[in-house]
KEKESE-655959 format. One line per 10 residues: number of its first residue (from 1); their letters; for each residue x, y, z of N, C-alpha, C. Coordinates in steps of 0.05 Angstrom, whole numbers. Atoms other than C-alpha are relative to their C-alpha. Layout:
<recs>
NUM> a> X,Y,Z,X,Y,Z,X,Y,Z; ... $
</recs>
This chain:
<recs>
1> xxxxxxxxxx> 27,9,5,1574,-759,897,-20,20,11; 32,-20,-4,1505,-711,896,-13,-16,11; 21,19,-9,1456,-735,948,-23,10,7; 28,-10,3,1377,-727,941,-20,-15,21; 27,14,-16,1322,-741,993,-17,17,-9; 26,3,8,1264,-760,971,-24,2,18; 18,-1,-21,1213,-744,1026,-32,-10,-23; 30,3,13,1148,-781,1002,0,-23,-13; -9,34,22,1145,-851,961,-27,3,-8; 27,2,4,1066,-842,940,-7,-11,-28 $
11> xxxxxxxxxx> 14,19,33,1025,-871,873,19,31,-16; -15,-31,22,1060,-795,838,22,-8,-3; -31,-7,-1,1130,-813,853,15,-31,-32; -7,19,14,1132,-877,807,28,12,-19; -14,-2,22,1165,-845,747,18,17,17; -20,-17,-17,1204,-791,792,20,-23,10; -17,19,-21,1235,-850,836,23,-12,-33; -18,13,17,1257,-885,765,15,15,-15; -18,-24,21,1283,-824,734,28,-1,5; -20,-6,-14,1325,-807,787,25,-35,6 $
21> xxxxxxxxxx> -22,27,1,1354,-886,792,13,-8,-24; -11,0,39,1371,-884,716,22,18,1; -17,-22,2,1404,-820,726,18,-5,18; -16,-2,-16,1446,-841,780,21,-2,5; -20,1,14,1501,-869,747,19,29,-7; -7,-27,22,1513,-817,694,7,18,23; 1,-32,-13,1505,-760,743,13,-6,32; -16,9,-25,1539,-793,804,-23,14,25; 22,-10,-17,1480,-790,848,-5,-25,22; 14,21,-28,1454,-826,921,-25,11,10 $
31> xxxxxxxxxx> 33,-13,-13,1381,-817,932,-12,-23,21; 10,7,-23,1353,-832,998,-32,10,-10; 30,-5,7,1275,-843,990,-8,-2,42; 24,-9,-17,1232,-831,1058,-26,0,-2; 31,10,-1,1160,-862,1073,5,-12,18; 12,17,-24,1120,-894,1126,-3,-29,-13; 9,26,19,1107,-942,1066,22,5,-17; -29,4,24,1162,-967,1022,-10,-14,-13; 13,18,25,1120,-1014,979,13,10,-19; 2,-10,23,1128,-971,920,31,10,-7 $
41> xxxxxxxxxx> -11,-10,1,1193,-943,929,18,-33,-2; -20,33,9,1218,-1025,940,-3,-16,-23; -10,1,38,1195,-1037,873,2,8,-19; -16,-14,22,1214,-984,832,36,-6,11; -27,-2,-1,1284,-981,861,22,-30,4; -20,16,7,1306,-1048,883,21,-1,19; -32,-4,-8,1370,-1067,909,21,3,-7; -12,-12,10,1399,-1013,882,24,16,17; -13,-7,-12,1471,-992,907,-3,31,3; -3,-24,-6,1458,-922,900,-22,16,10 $
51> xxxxxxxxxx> 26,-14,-9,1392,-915,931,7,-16,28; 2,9,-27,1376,-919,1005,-27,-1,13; 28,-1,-14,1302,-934,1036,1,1,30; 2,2,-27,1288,-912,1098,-27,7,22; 26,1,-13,1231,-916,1153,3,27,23; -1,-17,-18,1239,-840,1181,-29,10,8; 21,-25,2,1185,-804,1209,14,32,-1; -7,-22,14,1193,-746,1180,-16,26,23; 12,-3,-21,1151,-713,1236,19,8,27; -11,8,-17,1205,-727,1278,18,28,-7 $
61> xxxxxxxxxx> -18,-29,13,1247,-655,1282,25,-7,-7; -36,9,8,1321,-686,1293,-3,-27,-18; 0,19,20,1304,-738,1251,3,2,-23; -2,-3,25,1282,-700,1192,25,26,-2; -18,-27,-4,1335,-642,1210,25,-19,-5; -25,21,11,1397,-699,1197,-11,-10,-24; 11,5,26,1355,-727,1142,22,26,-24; -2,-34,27,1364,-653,1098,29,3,19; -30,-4,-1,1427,-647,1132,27,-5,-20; -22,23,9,1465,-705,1099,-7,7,-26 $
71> xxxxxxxxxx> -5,-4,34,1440,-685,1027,13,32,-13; -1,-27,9,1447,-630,974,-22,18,-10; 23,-16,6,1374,-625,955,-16,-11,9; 19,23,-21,1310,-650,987,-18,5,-21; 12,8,12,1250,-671,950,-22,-3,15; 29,12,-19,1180,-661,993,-25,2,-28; 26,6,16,1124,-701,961,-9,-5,22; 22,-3,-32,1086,-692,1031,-16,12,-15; 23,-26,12,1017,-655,1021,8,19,4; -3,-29,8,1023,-589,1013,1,12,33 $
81> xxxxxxxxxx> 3,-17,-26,1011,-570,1092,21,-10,18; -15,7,-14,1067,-606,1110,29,7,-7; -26,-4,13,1126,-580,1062,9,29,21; -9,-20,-22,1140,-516,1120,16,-13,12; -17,14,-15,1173,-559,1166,30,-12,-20; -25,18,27,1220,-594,1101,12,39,-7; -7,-27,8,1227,-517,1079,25,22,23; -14,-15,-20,1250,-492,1143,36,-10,11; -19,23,-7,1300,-549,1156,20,17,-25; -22,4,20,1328,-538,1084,13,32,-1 $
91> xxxxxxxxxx> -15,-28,2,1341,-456,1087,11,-2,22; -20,-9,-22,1363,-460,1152,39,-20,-2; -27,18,17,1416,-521,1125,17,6,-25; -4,-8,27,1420,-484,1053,4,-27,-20; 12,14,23,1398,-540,1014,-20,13,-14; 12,-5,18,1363,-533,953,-31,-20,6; 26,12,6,1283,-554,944,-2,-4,-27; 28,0,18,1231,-576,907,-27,-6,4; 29,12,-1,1165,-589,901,-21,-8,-18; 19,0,20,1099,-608,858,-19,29,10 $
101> xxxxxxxxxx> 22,-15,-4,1057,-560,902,-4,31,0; -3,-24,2,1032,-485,900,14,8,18; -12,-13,-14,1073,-436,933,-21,13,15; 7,-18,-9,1046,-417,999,-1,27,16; -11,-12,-4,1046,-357,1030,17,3,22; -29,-5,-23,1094,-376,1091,17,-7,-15; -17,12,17,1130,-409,1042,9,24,-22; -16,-22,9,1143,-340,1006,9,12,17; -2,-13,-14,1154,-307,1062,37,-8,14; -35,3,5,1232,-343,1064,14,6,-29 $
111> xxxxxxxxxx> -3,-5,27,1237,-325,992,39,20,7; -23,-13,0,1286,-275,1021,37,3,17; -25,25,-21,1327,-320,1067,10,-15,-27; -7,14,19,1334,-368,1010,21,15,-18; -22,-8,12,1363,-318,964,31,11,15; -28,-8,-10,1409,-295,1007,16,-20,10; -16,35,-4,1438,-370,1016,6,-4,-27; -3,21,32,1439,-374,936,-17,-28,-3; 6,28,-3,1396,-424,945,-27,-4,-32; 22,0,6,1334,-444,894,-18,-19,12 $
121> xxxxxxxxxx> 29,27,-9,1261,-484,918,-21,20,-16; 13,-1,17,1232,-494,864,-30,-13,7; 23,13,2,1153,-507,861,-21,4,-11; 8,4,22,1100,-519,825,10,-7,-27; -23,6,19,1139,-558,784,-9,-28,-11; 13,24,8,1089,-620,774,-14,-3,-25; 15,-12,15,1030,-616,723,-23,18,-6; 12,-17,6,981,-576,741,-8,12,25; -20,-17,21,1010,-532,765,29,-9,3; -27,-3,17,1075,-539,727,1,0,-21 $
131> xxxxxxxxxx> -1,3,29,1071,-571,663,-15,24,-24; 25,-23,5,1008,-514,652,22,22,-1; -9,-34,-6,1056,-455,676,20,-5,-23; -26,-1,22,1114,-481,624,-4,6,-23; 13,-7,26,1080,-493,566,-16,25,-10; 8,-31,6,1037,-429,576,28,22,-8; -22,-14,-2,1104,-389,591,17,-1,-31; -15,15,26,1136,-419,526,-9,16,-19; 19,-12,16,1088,-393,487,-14,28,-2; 5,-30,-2,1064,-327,510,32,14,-4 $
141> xxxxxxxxxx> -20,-10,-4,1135,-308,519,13,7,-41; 2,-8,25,1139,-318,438,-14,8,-18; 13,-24,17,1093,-283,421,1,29,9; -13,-37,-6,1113,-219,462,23,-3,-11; -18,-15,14,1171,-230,428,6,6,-30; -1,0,23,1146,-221,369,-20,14,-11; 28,-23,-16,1108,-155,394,-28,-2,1; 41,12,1,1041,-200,389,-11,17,36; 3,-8,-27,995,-165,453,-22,-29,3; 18,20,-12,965,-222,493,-28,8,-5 $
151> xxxxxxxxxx> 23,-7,-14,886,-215,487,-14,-23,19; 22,24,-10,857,-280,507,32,-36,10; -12,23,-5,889,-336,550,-24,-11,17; 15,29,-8,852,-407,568,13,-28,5; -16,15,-10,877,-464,598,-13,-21,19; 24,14,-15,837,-530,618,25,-30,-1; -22,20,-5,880,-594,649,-29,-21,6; 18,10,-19,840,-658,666,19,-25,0; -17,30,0,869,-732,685,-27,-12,6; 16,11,9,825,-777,660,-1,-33,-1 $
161> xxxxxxxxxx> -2,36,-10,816,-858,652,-9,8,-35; -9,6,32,839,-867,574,-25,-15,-22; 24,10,16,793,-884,526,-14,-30,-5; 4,32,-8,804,-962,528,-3,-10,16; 6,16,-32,795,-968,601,-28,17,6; 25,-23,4,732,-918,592,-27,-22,7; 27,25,5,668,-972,613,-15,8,22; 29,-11,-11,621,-931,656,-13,20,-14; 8,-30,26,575,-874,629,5,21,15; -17,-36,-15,608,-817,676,30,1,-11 $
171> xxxxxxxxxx> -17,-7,18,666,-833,630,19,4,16; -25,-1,-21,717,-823,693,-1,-22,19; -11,17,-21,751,-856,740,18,9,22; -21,-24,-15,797,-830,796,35,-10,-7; -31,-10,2,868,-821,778,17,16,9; -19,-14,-24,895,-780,837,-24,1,23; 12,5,-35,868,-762,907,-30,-2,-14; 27,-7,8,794,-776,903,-13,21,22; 16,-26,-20,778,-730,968,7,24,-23; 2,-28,11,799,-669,914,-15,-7,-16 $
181> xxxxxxxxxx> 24,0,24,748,-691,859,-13,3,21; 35,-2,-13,687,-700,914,4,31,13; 3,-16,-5,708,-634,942,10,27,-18; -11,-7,14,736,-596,882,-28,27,1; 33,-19,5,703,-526,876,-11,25,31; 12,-5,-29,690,-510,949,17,29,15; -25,-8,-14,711,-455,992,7,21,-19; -9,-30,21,702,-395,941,-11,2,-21; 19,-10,19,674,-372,884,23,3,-26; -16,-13,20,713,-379,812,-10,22,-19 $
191> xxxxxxxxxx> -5,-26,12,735,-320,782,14,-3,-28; -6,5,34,751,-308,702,-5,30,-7; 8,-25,11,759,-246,663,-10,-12,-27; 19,10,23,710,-256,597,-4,26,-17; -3,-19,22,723,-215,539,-8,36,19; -8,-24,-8,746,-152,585,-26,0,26; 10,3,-18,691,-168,638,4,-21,21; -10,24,-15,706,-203,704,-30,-19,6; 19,25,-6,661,-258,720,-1,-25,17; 1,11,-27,641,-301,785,-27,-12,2 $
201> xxxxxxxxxx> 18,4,-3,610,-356,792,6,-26,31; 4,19,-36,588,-399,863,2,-25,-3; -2,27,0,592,-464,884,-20,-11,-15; 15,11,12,530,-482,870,-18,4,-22; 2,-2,20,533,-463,804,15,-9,-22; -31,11,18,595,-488,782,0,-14,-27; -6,19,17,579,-547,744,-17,4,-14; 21,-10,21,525,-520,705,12,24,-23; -14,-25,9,570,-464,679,27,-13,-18; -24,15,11,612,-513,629,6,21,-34 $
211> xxxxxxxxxx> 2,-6,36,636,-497,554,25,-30,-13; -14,10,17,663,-540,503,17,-6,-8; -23,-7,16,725,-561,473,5,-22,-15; -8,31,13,752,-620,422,36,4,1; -29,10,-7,822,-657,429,4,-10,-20; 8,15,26,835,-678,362,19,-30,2; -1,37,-8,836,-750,363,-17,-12,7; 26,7,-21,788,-754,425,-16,6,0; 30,-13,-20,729,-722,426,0,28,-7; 0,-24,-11,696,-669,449,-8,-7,31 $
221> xxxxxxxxxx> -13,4,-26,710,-658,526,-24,33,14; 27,-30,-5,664,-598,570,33,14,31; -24,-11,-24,712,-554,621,-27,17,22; 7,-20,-19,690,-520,684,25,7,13; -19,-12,-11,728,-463,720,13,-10,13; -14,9,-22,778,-470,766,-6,26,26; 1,-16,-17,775,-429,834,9,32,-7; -17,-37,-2,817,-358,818,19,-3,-25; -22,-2,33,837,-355,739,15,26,23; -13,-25,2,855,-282,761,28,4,10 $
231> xxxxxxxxxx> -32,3,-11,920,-291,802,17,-14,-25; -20,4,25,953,-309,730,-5,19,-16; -4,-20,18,947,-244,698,30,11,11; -32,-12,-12,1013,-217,749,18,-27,-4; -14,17,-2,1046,-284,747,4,-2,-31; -11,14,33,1042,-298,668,0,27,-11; -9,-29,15,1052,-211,651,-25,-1,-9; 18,-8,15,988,-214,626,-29,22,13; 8,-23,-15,958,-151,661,-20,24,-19; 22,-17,20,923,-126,593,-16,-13,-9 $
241> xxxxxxxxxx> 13,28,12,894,-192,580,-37,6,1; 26,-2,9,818,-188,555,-19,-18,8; 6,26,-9,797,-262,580,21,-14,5; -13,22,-13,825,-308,617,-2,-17,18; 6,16,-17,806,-368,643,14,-33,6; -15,32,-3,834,-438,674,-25,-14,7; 11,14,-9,793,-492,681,4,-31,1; -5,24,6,783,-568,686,-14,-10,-16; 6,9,26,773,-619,634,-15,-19,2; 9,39,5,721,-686,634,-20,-5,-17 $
251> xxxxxxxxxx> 13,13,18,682,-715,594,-22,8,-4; 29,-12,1,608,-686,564,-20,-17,11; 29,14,-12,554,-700,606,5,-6,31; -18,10,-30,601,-710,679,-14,26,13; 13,-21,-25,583,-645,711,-28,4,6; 25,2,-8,513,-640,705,-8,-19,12; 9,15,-21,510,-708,736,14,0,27; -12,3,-30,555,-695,792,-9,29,9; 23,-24,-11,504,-627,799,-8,-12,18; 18,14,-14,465,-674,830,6,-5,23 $
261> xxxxxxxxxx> -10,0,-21,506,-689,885,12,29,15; 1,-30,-14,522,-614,901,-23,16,-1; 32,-23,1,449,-585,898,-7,-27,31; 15,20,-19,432,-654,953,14,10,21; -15,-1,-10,490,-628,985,20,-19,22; -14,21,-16,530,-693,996,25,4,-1; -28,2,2,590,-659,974,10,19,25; 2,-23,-18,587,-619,1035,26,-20,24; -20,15,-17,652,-634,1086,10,12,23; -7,-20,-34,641,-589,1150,-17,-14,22 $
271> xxxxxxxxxx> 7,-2,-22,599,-630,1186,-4,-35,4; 7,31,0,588,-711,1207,-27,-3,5; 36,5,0,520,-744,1207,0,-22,13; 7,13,-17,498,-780,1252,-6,-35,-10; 7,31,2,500,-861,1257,2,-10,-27; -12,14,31,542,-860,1189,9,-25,-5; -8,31,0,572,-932,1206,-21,-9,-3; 19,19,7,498,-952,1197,-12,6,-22; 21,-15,28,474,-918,1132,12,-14,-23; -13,5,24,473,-952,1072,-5,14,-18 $
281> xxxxxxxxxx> 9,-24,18,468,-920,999,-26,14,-2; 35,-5,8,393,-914,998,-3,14,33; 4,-9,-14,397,-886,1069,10,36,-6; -25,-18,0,457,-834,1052,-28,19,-23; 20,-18,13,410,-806,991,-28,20,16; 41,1,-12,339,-814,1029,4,30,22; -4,-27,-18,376,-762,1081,-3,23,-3; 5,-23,14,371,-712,1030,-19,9,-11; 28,-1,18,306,-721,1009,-30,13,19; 16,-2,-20,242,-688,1032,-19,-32,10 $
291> xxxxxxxxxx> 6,16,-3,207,-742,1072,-35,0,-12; 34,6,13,142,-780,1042,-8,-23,13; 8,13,-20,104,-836,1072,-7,-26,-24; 4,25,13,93,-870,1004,14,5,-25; -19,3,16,141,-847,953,29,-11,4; -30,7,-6,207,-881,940,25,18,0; -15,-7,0,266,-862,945,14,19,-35; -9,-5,30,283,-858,874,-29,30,-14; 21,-20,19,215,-823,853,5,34,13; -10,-29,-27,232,-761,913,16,8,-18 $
301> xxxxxxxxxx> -19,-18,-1,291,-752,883,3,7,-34; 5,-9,40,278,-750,799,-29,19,15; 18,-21,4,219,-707,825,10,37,14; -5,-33,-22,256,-665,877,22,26,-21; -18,-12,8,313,-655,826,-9,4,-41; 23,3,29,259,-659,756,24,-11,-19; -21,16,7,301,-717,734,-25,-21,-14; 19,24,6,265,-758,680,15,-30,-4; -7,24,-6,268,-831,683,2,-15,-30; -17,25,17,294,-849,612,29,22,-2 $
311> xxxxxxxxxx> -15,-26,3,344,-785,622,36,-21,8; -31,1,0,429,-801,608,-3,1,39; -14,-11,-25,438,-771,681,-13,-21,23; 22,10,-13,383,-816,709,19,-28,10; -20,22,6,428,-880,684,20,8,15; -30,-6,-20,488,-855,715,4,-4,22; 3,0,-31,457,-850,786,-8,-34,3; 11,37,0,430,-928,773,31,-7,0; -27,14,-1,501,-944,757,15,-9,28; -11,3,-25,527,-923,822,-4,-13,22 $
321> xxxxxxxxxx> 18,14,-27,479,-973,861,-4,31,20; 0,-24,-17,461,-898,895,-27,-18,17; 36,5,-21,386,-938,925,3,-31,0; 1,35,-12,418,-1012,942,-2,10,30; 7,-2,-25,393,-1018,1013,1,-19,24; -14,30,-9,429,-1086,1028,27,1,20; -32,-8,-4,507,-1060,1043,-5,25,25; -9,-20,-17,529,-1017,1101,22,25,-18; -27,-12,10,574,-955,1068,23,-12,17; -14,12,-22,616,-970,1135,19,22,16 $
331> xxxxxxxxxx> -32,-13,-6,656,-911,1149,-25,25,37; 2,1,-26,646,-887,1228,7,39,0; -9,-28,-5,634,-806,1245,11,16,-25; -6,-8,21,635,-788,1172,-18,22,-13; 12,-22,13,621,-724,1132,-16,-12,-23; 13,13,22,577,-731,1074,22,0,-20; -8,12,25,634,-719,1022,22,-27,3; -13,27,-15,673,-778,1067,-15,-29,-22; 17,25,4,606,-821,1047,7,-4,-33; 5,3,25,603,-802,978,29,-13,-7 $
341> xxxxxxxxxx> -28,7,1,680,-816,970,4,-25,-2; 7,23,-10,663,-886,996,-4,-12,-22; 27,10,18,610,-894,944,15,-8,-20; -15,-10,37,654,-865,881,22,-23,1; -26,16,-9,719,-907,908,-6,-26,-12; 10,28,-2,682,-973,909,-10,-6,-38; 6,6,33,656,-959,822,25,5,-14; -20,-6,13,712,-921,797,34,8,12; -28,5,-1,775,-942,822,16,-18,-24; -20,13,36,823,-963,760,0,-37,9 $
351> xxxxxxxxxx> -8,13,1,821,-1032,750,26,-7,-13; -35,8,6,895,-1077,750,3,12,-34; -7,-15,34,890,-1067,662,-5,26,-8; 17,-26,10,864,-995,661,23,7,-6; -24,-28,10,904,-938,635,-15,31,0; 16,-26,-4,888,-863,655,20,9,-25; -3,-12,9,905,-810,619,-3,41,5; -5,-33,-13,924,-728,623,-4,11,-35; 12,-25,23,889,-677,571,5,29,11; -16,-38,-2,920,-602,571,-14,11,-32 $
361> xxxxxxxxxx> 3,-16,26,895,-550,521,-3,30,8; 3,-27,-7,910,-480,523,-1,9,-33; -2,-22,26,887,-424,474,23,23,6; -3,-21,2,924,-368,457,-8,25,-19; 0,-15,19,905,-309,426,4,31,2; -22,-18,-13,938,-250,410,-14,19,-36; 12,-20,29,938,-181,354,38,0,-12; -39,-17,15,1012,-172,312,-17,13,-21; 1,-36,23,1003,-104,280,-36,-4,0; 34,4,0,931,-114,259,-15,-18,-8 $
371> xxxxxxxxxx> 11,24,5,919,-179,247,-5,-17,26; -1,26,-38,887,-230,307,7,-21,-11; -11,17,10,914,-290,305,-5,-19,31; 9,21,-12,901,-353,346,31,-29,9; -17,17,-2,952,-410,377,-19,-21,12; 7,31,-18,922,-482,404,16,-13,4; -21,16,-8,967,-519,439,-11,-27,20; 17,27,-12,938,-596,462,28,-8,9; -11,18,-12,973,-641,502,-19,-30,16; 13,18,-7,953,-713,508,20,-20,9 $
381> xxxxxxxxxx> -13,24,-1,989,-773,548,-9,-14,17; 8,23,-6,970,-841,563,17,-18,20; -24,20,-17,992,-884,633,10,-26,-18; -14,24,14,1039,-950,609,-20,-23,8; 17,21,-21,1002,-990,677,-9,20,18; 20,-7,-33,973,-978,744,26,14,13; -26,-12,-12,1057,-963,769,2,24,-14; -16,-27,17,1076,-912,712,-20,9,-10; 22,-17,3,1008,-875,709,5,19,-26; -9,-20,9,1002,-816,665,0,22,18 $
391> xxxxxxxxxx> -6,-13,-30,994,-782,732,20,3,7; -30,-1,-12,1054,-805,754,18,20,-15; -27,-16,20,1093,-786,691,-8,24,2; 4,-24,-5,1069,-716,689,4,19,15; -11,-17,-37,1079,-696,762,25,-5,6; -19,8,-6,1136,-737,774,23,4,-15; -20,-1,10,1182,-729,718,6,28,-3; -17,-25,-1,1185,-654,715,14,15,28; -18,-3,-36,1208,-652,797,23,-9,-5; -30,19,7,1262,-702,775,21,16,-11 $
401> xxxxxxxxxx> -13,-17,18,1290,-660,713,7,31,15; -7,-22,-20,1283,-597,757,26,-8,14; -23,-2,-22,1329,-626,817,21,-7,-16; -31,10,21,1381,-656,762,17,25,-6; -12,-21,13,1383,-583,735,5,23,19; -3,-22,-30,1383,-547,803,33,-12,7; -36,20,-13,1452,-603,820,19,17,-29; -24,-7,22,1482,-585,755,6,32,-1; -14,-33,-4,1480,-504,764,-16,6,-24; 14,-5,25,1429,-507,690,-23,24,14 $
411> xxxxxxxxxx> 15,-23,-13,1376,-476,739,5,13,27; -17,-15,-21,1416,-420,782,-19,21,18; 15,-24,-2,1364,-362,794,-4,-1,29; 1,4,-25,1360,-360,870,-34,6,11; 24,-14,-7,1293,-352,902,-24,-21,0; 18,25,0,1229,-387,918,-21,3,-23; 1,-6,27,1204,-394,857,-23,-28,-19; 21,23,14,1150,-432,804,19,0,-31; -23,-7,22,1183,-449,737,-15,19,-35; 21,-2,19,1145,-395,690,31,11,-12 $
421> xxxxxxxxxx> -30,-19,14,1229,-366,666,13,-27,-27; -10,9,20,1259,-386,602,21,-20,9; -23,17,-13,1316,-418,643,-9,-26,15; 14,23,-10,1269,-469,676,-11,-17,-18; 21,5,6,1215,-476,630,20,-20,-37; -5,2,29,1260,-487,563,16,-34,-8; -15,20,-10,1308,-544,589,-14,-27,2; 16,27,-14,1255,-583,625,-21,-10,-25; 28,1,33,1197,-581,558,17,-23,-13; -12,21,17,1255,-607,519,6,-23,7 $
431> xxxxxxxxxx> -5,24,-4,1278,-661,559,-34,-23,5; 14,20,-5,1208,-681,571,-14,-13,-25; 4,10,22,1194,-695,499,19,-37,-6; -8,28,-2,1232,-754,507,-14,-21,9; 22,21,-27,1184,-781,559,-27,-2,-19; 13,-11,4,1136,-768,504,-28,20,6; 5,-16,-16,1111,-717,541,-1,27,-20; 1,-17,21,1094,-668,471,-30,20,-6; 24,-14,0,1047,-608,465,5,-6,-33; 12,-4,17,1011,-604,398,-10,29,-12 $
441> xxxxxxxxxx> -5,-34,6,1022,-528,373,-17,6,-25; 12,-4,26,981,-503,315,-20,29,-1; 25,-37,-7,944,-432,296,-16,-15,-16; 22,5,3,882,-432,285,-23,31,-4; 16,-20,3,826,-377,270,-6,15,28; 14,-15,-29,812,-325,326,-29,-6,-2; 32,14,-9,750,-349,360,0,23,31; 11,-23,-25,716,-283,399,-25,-10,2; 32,1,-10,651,-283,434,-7,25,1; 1,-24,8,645,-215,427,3,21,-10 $
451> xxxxxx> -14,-17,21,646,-166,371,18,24,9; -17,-17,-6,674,-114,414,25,-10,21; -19,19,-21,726,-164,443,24,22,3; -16,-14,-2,786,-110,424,-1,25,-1; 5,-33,-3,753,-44,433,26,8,21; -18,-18,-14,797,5,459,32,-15,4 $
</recs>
């Protein structure tokens, strides 16, 4: 019998936890799950003979050092600043990893311990990044082999709240951590190469700096950057590439109103404000406002921020109750994007019937001989419930398929590693079409923004 700990039981692991209990049979498998909280992990799994729940802290060194002892692969769905400790345990034990999260750099820095154990830890292996690095990889990879030269790669992911559970006018809802939406952006300046010029833009410019795209079916959808396209020109070979940008995906008309909250600077999360357990919404704004002796609150801030009052964006901020002056927020020694967090949590958390949803669309475009030529590749899928998210499925089922194919010897390649190789990427795509989990492939006309896009 193959045995898998699961370090982590969280709202992501839903479809991961049931994968791996389906598969357990077939594949002669015993997965030990690990959490502080077992809610989620006691009702996906059950009292199931081949699963085991347990209340470790993981924290705990000989605790989690027998944990990764007793299996053959470990599974950290910890945040990301905590998978070192799971990492260290498993090379020094020669177990195999995984993960959903980026590879950091202590975490390369055993790359060369690992191989020399034969071992693989695999990561970035969730959706974004994973499902992004596969499907890209898939695809560029056939068209270099089919001597096309990369000019133009784009690539915009968003998780969304589905069209039928859609009933505010910011058109979102939160469908993973909400501390990374209120602070999304921060902490650097994104970078993009743009038809053979690089390009950088600041925080507090971000969300003003959108473009366009349609999902056919849905819409049309607005993207803004992501922090550092450029670290995917060495990772995806694309080192001659002409443009290239990643960004995220929501709804038209979302960023300019959540401008509003990064020009007031409530998305700000370096410093606490004073006598936050007593501020309610109309206080939390008013803080930002220059003070007046007979304007309101509301008029300060459509004048401070020349916001007219029959204006889309205007509505939006009414939605949020942003100037009820009845309610305490409540939260004790809190940053402002703490408060705002508060605010957003309390409108757009999914109600029990909602259903989110995950939108992917990457361009490609490329020259064979002397013709340009264009690829679009969409990806759209819809959660079932509130348990089997499309979040979930997305993140969770390609970690699963990974460790199945890491036990079986399908993925051998030793090394710490993201899955952009034909040997990862080709296996896992196919099996996740079952999950319907299906990109949407199709050429399309080259679309430049600049006539001299392929000079030289």
């Amino acid at each position: 019998m193959r045995k898998i700990l699961l370090i982590g039981a969280g709202k992501s692991t839903s479809s991961l936890m049931n994968y791996l209990k389906e598969k357990s049979e077939i594949e002669d498998l015993h997965i030990t799950v690990v959490d502080k909280n077992l809610d989620l992990a006691k009702r996906i799994m059950g009292d199931h003979p081949r699963v085991s729940l347990q209340n470790i802290d993981i924290f705990n060194d000989e605790a989690r050092y027998n944990a990764i002892n007793n299996v053959d692969i470990v599974i950290s769905m910890l945040p990301a600043r905590f998978h070192m400790q799971v990492a260290r345990d498993a090379v020094k034990l020669g177990k195999h990893m995984v993960t959903a999260s980026y590879i950091s750099k202590e975490l390369m820095e055993l790359d060369a311990e690992v191989k020399a154990k034969s071992l693989v830890f695999m990561n970035e292996i969730g959706l974004d990044p994973g499902i992004d690095h596969m499907s890209a990889m898939r695809v560029i990879d056939q068209i270099k082999s089919k001597d096309g030269k990369m000019l133009l790669f784009e690539s915009f992911t968003g998780g969304l709240v589905a069209p039928e559970s859609d009933d505010n006018l910011w058109h979102y809802k939160f469908t993973w951590n909400p501390r990374n939406v209120v602070v999304a952006g921060q902490g650097g300046v994104a970078k993009f190469l743009h038809a053979g010029e690089f390009k950088y833009i600041p925080y507090h410019k971000l969300f003003r700096r959108t473009e366009f795209l349609n999902i056919d079916g849905y819409g049309q959808f607005e993207a803004l950057p992501n922090r550092d396209s450029l670290k995917y020109q060495n990772i995806y070979g694309l080192e001659d590439i002409r443009t290239l940008y990643r960004g995220t995906i929501r709804r038209v008309g979302y960023s300019r109103a959540w401008n509003v909250f990064v020009q007031l600077g409530m998305t700000d999360d370096t410093y606490e404000m004073e006598n936050s357990e007593d501020l309610t919404k109309r206080d939390f704004i008013n803080a930002f406002l220059p003070y007046s002796p007979t304007d309101s609150v509301e008029l300060k801030l459509r004048q401070y921020l020349k916001i007219e009052q029959d204006d889309e964006l205007w509505f939006k901020l009414l939605e949020l109750d942003l100037f009820d002056d009845k309610s305490k927020i409540g939260l004790k020694n809190a940053t402002p994007a703490q408060l705002l967090q508060k605010i957003l949590e309390d409108k757009w958390t999914l109600k029990p019937d909602d259903k989110d949803m995950i939108v992917m669309y990457h361009k490609f475009g490329y020259k064979q001989g002397e013709e340009l030529k264009q690829i679009d590749s969409q990806l759209v899928v819809k959660g079932d419930d509130q348990i089997y998210t499309a979040m979930a499925k997305t993140v969770g089922l390609p970690v699963a398929i990974a460790t199945i194919k890491i036990l079986n010897g399908e993925i051998k390649t030793p090394g710490v590693q993201l899955p952009i190789t034909a040997e990862v990427y080709n296996p896992i795509l196919k099996e996740l079409e079952d999950y319907s989990v299906v990109f949407n492939e199709k050429e399309v006309p080259f679309q430049c923004y600049n006539p001299n896009f392929v000079a030289g």
